[in-house]
C-alpha positions as CSV (number, residue, x, y, z in Angstrom):
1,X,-36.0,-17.1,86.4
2,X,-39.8,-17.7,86.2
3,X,-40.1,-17.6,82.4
4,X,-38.7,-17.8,79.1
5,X,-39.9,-14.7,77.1
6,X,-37.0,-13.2,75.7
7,X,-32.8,-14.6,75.3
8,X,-32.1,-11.7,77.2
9,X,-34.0,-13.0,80.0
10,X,-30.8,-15.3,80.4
11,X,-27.3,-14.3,81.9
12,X,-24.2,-15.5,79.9
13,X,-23.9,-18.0,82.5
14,X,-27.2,-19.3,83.2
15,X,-26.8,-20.1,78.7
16,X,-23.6,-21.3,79.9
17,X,-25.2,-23.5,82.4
18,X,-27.6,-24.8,80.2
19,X,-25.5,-25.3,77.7
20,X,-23.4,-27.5,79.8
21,X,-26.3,-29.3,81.1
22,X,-27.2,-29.9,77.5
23,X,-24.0,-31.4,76.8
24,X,-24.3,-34.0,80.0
25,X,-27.7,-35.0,78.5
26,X,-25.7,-36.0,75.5
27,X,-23.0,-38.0,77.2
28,X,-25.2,-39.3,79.6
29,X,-29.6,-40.0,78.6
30,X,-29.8,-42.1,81.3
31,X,-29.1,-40.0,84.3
32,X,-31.8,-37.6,83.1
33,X,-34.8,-40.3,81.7
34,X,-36.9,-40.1,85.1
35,X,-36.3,-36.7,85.8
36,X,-39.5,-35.0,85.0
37,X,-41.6,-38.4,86.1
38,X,-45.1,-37.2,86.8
39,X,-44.8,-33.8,85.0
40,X,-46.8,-32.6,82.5
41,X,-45.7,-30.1,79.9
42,X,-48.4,-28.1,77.5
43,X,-47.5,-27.2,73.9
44,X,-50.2,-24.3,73.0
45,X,-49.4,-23.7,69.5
46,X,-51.3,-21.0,67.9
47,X,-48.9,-21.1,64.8
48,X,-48.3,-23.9,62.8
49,X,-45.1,-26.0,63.6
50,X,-43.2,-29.3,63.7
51,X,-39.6,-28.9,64.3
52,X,-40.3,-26.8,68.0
53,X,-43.5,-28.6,69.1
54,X,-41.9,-32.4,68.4
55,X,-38.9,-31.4,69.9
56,X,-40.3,-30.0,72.8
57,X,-42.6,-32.8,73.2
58,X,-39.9,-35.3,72.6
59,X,-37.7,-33.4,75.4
60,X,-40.8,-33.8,78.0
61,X,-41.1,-38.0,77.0
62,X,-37.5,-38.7,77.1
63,X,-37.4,-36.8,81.2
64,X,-39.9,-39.3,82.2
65,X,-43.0,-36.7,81.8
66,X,-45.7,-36.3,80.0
67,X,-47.2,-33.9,77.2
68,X,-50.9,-32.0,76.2
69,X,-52.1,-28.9,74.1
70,X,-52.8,-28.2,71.0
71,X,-50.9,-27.8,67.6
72,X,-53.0,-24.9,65.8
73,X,-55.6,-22.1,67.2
74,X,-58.5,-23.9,65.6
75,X,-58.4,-26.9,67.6
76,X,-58.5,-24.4,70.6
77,X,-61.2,-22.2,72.2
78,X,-59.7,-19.3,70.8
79,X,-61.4,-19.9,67.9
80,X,-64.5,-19.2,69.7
81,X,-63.0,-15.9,71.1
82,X,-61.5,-17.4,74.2
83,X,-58.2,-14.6,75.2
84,X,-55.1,-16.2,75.5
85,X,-54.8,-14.9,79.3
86,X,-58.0,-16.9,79.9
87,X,-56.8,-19.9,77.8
88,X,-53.3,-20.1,79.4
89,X,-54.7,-19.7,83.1
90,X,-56.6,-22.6,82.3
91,X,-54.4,-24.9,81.0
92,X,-52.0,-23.8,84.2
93,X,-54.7,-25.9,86.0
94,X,-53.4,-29.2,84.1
95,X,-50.2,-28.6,83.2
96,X,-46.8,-28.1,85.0
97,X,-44.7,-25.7,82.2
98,X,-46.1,-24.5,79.1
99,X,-44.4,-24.1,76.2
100,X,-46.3,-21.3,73.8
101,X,-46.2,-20.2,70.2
102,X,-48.6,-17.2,68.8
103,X,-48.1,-15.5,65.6
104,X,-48.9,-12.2,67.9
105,X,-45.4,-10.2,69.4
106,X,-45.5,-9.8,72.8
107,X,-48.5,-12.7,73.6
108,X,-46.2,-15.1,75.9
109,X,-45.2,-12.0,77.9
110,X,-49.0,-11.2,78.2
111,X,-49.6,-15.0,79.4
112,X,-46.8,-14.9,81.7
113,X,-49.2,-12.6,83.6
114,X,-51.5,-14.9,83.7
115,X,-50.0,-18.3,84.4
116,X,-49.7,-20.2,87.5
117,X,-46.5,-22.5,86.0
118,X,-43.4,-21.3,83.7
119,X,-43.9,-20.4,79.9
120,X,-41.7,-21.0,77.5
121,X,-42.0,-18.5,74.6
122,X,-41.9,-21.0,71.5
123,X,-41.8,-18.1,69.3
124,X,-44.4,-14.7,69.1
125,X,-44.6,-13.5,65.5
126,X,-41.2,-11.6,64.2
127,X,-40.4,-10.7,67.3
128,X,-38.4,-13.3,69.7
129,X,-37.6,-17.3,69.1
130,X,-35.7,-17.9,72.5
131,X,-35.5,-21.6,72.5
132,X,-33.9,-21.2,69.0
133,X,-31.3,-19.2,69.6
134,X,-30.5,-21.5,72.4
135,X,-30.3,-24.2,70.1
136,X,-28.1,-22.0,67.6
137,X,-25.5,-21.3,70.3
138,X,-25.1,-24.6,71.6
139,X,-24.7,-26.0,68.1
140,X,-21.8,-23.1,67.6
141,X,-20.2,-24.2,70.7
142,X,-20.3,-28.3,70.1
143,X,-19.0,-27.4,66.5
144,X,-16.5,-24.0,66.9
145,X,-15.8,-25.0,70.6
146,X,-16.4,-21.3,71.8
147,X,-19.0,-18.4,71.3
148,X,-16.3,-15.3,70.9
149,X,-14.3,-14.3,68.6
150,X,-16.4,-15.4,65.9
151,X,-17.5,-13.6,62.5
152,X,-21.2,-14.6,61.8
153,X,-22.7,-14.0,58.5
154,X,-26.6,-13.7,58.4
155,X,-28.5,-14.5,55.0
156,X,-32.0,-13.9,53.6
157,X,-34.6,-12.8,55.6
158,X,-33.2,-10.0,57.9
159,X,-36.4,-7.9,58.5
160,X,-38.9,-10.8,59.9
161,X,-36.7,-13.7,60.7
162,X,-37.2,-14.1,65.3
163,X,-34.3,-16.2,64.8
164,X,-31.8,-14.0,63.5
165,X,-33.1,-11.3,65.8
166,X,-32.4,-13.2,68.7
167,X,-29.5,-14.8,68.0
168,X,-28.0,-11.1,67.3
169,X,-29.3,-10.4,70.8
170,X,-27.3,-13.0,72.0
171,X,-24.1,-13.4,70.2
172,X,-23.9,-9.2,70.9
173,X,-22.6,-10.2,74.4
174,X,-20.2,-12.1,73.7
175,X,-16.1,-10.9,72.9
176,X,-14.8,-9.8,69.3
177,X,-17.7,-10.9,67.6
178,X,-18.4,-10.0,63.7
179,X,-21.6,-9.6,61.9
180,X,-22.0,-9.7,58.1
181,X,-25.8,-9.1,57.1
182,X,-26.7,-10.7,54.2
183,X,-29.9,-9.8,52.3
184,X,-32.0,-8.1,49.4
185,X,-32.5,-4.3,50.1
186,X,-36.4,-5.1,51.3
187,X,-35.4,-7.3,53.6
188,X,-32.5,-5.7,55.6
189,X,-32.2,-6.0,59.5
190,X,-34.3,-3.8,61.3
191,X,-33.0,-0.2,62.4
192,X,-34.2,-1.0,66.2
193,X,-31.4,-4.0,65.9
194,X,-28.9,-2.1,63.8
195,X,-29.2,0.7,66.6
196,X,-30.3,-0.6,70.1
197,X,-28.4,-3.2,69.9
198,X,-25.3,-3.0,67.0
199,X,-24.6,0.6,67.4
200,X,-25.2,0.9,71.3
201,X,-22.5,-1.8,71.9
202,X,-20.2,-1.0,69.3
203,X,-19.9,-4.1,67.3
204,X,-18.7,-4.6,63.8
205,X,-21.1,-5.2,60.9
206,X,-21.3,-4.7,57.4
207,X,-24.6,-5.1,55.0
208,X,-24.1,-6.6,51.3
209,X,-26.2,-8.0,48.9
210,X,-23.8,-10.6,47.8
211,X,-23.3,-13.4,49.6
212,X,-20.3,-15.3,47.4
213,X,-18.1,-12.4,48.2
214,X,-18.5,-12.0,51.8
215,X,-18.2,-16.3,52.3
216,X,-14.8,-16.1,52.6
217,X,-14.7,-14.5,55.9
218,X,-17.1,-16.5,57.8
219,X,-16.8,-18.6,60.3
220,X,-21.2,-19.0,61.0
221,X,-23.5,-18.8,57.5
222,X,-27.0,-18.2,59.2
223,X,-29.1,-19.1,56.5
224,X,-33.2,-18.7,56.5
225,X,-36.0,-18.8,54.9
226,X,-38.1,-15.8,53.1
227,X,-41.0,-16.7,54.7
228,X,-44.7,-16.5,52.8
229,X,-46.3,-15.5,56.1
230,X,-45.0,-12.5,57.1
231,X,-45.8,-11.1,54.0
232,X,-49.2,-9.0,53.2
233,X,-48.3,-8.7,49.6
234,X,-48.2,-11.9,47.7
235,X,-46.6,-10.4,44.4
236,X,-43.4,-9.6,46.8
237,X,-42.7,-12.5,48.4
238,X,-42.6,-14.5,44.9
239,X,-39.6,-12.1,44.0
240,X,-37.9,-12.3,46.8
241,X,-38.2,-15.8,47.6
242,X,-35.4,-17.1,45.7
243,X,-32.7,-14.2,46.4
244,X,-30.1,-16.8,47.6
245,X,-29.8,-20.2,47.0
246,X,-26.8,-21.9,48.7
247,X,-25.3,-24.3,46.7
248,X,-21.8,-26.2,46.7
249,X,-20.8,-24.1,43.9
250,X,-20.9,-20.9,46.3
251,X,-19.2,-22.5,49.1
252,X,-16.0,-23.3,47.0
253,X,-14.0,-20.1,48.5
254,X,-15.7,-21.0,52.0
255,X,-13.5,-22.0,55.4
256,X,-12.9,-25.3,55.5
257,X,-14.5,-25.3,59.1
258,X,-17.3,-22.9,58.0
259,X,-20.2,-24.1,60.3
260,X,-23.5,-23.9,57.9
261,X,-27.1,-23.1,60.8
262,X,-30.8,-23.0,59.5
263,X,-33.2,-23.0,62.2
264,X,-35.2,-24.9,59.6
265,X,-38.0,-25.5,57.8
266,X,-36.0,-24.4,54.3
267,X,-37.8,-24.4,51.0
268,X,-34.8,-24.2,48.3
269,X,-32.6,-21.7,49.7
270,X,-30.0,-24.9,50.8
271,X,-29.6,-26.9,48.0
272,X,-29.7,-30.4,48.8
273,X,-26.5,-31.3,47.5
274,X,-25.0,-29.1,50.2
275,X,-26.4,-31.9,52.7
276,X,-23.8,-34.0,52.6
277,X,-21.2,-31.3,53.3
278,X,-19.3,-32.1,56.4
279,X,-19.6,-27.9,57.2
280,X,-24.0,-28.6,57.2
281,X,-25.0,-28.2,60.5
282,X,-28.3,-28.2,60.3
283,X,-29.8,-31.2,61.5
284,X,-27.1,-32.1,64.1
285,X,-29.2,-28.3,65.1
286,X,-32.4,-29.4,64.3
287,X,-31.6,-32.6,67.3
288,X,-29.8,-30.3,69.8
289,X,-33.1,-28.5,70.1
290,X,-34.1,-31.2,71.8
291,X,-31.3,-31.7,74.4
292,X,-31.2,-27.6,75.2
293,X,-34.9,-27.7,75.7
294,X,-34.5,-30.8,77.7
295,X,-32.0,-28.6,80.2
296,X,-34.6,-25.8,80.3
297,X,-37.4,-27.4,81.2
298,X,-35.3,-28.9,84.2
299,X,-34.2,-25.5,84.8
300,X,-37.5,-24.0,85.3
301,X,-39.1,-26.7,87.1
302,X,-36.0,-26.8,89.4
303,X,-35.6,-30.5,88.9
C-alpha cells in the first residue's frame, strides 16, 4: 500500500496491524520517538480543521520528524488557480508523506496520481474520512476489546457525515455485526450504502427516528454533527440542527458498558453533562487519532 484514499484500501489485517502497532505506541513512546528523524510530513488542508491537522502534526513531532503545509486554501496557490495535481506534485518535492484534506470527493485519489510520496486522504468532502474511521475502530477495540459481534447505532447526520460512511465500510467486514441508523427523514444514509454495501453483504439494520427507544440495544452510539457546510439551504440546516441532543436523561435505559464515539467537533448534540460519563469516549478518541496516525505514517514510509 502506496496510499491512504479509501478504508477499504486496508485488509482486516493490515487495520489489525495498525491497530496493534497503535497500541505498542501507547505502552511504549519511547521506542517509537526517533523513528521518523529527518522526515518531513505535509498537511495540505484545503478545508478548515483542528482535530485531524494537530493530530497529524502532533504524530509527525512525537516520531522524531518534522511538519509543513498549509491549514486553509487561501494561504495556498490555489487561490490563484494553481490545480491540486500541480500543487501536490510540488509539495512532493519537500515533503516525505502528505496528509490532504479537500472539501472536493474524489481530490486525494486525483493527487495520488500525481505525487511522488504517500497521501493520506484527511478527508474529501462527504465522501471518505479514512484516518477517522481508523481512529473509531481502535477506540472500539481499546474499550469493547473486539470489533464483531457488536450492534452499532449511528445518530444525526446519515446523508453527509465521511465518518459514518466509512466506518460502515469498515465495521461491514467484520462478524455478526448490527446497525441501527439513527436520523431525521432528510438526513437518512444514503441508498449507495444501504445497497452496495448493507444489502450486498447481508447485514442487519433498522432506520428510526427515535433514538431513546433504540438505546437500549447498543453496544456503539455514533453520534455527529448536522453540519452547516454541507448544506446549500440555510433555512434547513437551522431545523435540523438540533434533531438529537444527547443528554444523561436519554442514556438512563442505556448499557452500562455503552461506549459513546463523536469524531468531533460537536456543537450541542452531546450535552456537556454527558462528559463526565464513564461510557464518553470521545476524547480518549479524539487522542487515539494520534497514536493510529502515528502507526500509519510508519506504515507508509516503511519505517
Amino acid at each position: 500500500m502506496n496510499n491512504l484514499i479509501d478504508i477499504l484500501d486496508l485488509t482486516e489485517s493490515e487495520i489489525d496491524a495498525l491497530i496493534d502497532t497503535a497500541n505498542d505506541i501507547i505502552k511504549n513512546p519511547d521506542n517509537y520517538a526517533e523513528k521518523c528523524k529527518r522526515k518531513k510530513l505535509a498537511t495540505l488542508f484545503f478545508e478548515p480543521s483542528t482535530r485531524t491537522r494537530l493530530s497529524f502534526e502532533a504524530a509527525m513531532l512525537e516520531l522524531g520528524g518534522s511538519v509543513l503545509g498549509f491549514s486553509e486554501s487561501s494561504s495556498s496557490s490555489a487561490s490563484k488557480g494553481e490545480s491540486v495535481g500541480d500543487t501536490v506534485k510540488v509539495v512532493s518535492c519537500y515533503a516525505d508523506i502528505i496528509a490532504m484534506r479537500h472539501p472536493k470527493e474524489g481530490a486525494p485519489m486525483v493527487a495520488s496520481f500525481k505525487s511522488d510520496v504517500p497521501i493520506i486522504n484527511a478527508g474529501d468532502g462527504g465522501h471518505n474520512h479514512p484516518t477517522q474511521t481508523l481512529t473509531d475502530l481502535l477506540t472500539i477495540k481499546r474499550e469493547k476489546g473486539r470489533l464483531d459481534n457488536l450492534t452499532v447505532g449511528f445518530c444525526g447526520d446519515l446523508k453527509f457525515g465521511r465518518t459514518v460512511h466509512s466506518l460502515i465500510n469498515a465495521m461491514s467486514r467484520y462478524k455478526n455485526i448490527k446497525f441501527v441508523l439513527i436520523s431525521p427523514p432528510e438526513l437518512t444514509l444514503p441508498d449507495y450504502i444501504k445497497q452496495g454495501v448493507l444489502a450486498e453483504k447481508n447485514i442487519e439494520y433498522i432506520e428510526t427516528g427515535d433514538l431513546e427507544s433504540a438505546m437500549p440495544s447498543l453496544d456503539i452510539l455514533y453520534m455527529t454533527r448536522v453540519q452547516r457546510e454541507r448544506f446549500f439551504n440555510e433555512a434547513d440546516y437551522i431545523r435540523l440542527k438540533d434533531s438529537y441532543i444527547l443528554n444523561l436523561d436519554k442514556l438512563k435505559n442505556a448499557k452500562n458498558d455503552l461506549c459513546i464515539l463523536h469524531p468531533l467537533p460537536r456543537v450541542n448534540e452531546i450535552s456537556t453533562d454527558v462528559d463526565s460519563d464513564a461510557r464518553a469516549c470521545y476524547f480518549k478518541q479524539a487522542l487515539n487519532g494520534k497514536y493510529i496516525r502515528m502507526a500509519l505514517i510508519l506504515k507508509l514510509l516503511g519505517v
